[in-house]
N, C-alpha and C positions, 0 to 999 in steps of 0.2 A: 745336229748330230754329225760329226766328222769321224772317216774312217781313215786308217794308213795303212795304205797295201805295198806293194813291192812283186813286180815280175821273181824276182829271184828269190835264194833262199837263204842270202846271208843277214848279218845283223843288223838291225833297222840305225842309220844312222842321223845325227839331226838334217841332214839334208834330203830327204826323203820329203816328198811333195802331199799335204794334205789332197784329199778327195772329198765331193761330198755324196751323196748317196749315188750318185746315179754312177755305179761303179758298172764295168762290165763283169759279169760271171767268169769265175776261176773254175778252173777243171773239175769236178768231181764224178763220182758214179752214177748221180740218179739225173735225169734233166728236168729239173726244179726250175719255178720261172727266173728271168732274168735277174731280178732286184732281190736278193736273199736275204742281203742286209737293213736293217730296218731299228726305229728307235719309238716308242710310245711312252710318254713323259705323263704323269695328271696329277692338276696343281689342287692347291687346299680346295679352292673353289669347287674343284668340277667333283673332287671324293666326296662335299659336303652337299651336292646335288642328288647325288646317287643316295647317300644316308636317307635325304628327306622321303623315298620312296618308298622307305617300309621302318618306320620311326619307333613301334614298341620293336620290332627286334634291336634294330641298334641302341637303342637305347640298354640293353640289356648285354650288348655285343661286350666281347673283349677284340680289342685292335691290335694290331701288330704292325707296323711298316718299316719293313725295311726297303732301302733305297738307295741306290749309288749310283755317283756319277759315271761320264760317258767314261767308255775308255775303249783305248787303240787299237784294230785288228794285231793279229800276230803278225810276222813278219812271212810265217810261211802261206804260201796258195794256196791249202789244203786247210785252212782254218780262218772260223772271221767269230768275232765278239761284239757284242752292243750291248747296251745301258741294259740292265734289268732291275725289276721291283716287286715285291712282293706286299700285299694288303690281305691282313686274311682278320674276319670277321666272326666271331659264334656266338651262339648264344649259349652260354655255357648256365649261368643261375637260373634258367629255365628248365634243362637237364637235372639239375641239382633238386630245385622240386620236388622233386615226387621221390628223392630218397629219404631214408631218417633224417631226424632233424643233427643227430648227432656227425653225422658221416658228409652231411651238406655243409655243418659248419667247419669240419677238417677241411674239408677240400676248395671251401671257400677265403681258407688264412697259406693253402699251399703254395709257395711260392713256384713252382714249375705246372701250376695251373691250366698255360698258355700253351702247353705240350701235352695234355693228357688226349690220351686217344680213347681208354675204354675205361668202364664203372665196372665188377663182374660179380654180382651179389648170388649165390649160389646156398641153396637151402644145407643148413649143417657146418657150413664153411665159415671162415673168416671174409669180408668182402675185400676187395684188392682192387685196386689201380693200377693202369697202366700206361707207360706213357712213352711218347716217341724217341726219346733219346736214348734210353734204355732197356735191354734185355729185361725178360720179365714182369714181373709185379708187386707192388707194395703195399702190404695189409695196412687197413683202415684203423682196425681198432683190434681189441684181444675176444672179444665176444664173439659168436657165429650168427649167422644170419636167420632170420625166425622163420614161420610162415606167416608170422602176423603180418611181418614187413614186407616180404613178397606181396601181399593181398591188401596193402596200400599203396603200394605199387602200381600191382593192377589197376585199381580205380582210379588213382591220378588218370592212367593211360585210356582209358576204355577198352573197345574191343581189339583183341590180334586181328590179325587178318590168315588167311589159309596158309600164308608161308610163315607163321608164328611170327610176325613182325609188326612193330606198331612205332608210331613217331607220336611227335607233339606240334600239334599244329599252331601253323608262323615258323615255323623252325625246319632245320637238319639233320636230327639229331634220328636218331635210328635205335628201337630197344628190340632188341629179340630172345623170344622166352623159347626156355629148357621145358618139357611137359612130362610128366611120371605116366604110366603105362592107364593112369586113369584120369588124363590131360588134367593133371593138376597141375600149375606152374611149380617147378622148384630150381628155377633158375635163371637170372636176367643178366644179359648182355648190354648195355649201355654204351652204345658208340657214340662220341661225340661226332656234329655235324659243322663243319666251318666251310662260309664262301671267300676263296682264295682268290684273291686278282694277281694277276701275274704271271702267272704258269702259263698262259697261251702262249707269250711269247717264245715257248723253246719250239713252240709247230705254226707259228704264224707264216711262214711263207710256205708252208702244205697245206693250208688253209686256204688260200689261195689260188692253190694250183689245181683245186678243185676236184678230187679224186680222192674216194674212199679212203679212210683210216681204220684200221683193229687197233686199240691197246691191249697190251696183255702184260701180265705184271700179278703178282702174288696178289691175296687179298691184305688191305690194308694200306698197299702203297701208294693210294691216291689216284685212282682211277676214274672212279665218280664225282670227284671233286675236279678234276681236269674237265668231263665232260660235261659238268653244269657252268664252266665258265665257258668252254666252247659253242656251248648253246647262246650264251649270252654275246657274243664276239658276233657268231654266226648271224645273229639276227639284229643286232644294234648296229654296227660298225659295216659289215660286209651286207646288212639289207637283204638278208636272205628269208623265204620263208621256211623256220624252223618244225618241226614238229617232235617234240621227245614222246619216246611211248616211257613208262616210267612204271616197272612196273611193281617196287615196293615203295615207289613216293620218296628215292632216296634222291633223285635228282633233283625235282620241285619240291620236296619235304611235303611232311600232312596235312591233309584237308584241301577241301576244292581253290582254294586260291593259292597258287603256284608262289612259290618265294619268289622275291624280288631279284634273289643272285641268277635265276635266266636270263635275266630281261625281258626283251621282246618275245621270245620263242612260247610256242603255245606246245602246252602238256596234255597227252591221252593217259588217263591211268586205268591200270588192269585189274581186272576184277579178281581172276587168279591167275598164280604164276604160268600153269598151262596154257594159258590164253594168250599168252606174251604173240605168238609168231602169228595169229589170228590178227590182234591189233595191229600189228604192223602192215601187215597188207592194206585193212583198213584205210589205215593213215595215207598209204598212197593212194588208194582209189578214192577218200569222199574228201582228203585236206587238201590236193594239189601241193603239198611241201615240195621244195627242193633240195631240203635239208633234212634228212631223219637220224636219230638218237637214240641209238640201243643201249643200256647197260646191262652184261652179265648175259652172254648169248652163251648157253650152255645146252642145247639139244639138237637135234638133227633137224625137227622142223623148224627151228627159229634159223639154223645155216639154211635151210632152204629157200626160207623166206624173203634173206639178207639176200640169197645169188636173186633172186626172183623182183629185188626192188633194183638192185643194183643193174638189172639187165633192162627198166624203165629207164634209165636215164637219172636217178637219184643217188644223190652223195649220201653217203654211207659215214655215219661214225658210231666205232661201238668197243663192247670192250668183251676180252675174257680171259679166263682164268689160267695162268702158265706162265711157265718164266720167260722161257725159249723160244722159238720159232720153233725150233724140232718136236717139242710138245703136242703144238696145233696139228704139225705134219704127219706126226703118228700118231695123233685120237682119230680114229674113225667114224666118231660124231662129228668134229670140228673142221676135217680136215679139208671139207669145199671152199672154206673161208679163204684157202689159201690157192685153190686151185685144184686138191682131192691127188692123188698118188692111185698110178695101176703100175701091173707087171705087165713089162713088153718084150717079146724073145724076138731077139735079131737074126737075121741070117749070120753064116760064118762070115764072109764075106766084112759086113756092117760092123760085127764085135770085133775084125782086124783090126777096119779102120779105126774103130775107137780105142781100142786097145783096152777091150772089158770082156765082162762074160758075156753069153748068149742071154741068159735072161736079169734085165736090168729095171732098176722102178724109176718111174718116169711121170710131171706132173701131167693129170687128165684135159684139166681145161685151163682158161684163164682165173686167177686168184679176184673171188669176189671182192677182195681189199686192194688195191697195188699198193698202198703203203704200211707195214706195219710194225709199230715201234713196241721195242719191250721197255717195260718200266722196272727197270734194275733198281733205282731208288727213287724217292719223289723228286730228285736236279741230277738223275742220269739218268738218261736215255739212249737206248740204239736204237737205229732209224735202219727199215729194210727198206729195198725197193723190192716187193716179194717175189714176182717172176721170178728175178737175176738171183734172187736169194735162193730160194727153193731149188732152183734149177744147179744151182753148184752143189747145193748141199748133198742133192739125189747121186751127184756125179761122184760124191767124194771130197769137193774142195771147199775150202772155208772162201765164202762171197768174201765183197768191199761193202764196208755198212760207213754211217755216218754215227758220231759220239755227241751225245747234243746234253749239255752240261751247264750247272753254275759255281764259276768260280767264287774265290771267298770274298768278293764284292757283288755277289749278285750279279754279276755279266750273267748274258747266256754267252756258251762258247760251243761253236760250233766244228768239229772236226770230222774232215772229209777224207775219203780212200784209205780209211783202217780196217785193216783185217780182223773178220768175226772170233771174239773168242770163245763163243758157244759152243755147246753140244752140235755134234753132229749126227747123221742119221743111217 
């Protein structure tokens, strides 16, 4: 893999000297390790090694690969690109299952198949599909959905679990039931579950650099799907000990044996949702990990728990629910994740020099995360460095973030020292 840099910022000409990875770091805002650039290739051989490790899913899977070749940094210092690829796997006729037989063979002849995101069968209703490329949803058929069909449903599934949520074990796939005020089911959500290879690469060298990550990013945008292949990265490739706490099985998927899309990394699963920031402690005091995996930190004792592992000496990766940085900084559940916001009154003197009011908000502590990227779509990402971030935002000014993207070859492309266009606080 070869890159083309250039000190300056004019237009790359043929005389411009190839490099090869051992490039020196270009300027940016955050101090990322040296080698940012980087290239991961994997040949038919070593994708049909991985298949052989869990052979009824793939056997069932639908594939996808896209793939393209290397291509050139940009000309500018503030931006680099390398090869990217994407493999994503599901087991989608396994899902398919346990709905009517009528609505399994629509969706089994639909050609945009390899794009459905959700099933959403709702008692009274039409059942509808939905799918990643577009807005909304598309009815199944002109009939509504019965109770009979819900309550074969059910029994495909077996039992919910306390967050109304149940999977299909060997699989990823995630169904969460509607209950009527006399927990009858009248209504199923059918998320489809796919392992994605590929997406590391747009945080592979903060992977490295060994410091807590937050995602945060709407639901739907591929969150947990990021986080079960960084578990797998985490403990295959970088030889770290993993431990996911998991606590609706959407990362390992159902049943005591852990999908093969982890890899290496070993799974705790929770008994109920409340118990989430319990097991995490856990995991640090009887697994020795160095790696721990939260999905969906949404309470004050689970931020507490993350400041509480993070202050061990354990790397931190987790996710929650928000678009923004400003979101995290003004929930007063979430907002230790970032560092936590008090009011501080300065002397006159102090509000001179700074040229503010007397009473200003300021962050508390250090940000249990220092890194944290919002997931604006599933191939755009903004990357904080959170201190610098928070700390401008408090003061009034839009930080320097990083744009971490795939162009329409599947590059990641990486751009440095742009201005945030987020919310502010």
């Amino acid at each position: 893999m070869w890159f083309r840099t250039t000190t300056s910022r004019q237009p790359v000409t043929g005389a411009m000297v190839l490099l090869s990875l051992q490039l020196q770091p270009q300027p940016f805002p955050f101090r990322f390790p040296p080698i940012f650039s980087y290239s991961r290739s994997i040949s038919n051989q070593a994708l049909n090694t991985t298949r052989i490790r869990n052979p009824n899913t793939l056997h069932l899977g639908t594939q996808n690969r896209l793939k393209s070749c290397c291509r050139c940094s940009s000309a500018s210092a503030t931006q680099s690109t390398h090869e990217g690829f994407l493999v994503v796997e599901d087991d989608l006729p396994a899902l398919l299952q346990i709905l009517p037989k009528e609505l399994r063979e629509h969706l089994e002849n639909e050609p945009r198949k390899a794009e459905l995101l959700e099933i959403v069968l709702d008692l009274g209703r039409r059942p509808e599909a939905r799918f990643l490329s577009e807005p909304g949803g598309q009815y199944l058929r002109n009939s509504e959905v019965s109770q009979e069909e819900l309550q074969e449903a059910e029994k495909a599934l077996g039992e919910f679990g306390g967050d109304n949520r149940a999977g299909i074990e060997g699989t990823l796939h995630r169904i969460s039931a509607i209950r009527s005020r006399k927990g009858t089911i009248v209504g199923l959500t059918c998320r489809v579950g796919r392992a994605v290879t590929g997406h590391v690469d747009m945080v592979r060298d903060l992977l490295e650099y060994k410091e807590s990550i937050l995602f945060l990013g709407r639901p739907g945008v591929g969150k947990t799907t990021v986080m079960r292949e960084i578990a797998r990265v985490m403990a295959d490739e970088l030889h770290k000990r993993v431990v996911i706490v998991d606590t609706s099985n959407e990362i390992g998927g159902d049943g005591d044996v852990p999908h093969s899309a982890i890899g290496g990394a070993r799974r705790m699963q929770v008994p109920e949702p409340s118990m989430q920031h319990k097991v995490m402690i856990e995991a640090v005091e009887n697994h020795m990990p160095e790696v721990i995996i939260v999905d969906e930190i949404g309470t004050k004792a689970e931020a507490v728990a993350c400041r509480s592992i993070a202050e061990r000496g354990v790397m931190l990766i987790g996710t929650a629910h928000g678009e923004h940085l400003a979101n995290i900084v003004k929930n007063p559940t979430l907002s230790d994740l970032v560092g936590g916001v008090e009011t501080v009154t300065l002397s006159d003197e102090e509000a001179r020099a700074r040229g503010t009011q007397k009473t200003i908000m300021e962050r508390k502590a250090p940000p249990t995360f220092p890194f944290l990227i919002e997931m604006r779509e599933r191939d755009y990402w903004v990357t904080h460095r959170t201190e610098k971030s928070v700390d401008m935002l408090l003061h009034g000014r839009k930080p320097f973030i990083e744009i971490r993207r795939r162009d329409e070859k599947f590059n990641v492309v990486i751009e440095r020292w742009t201005k945030y266009d987020g919310d502010g606080i």
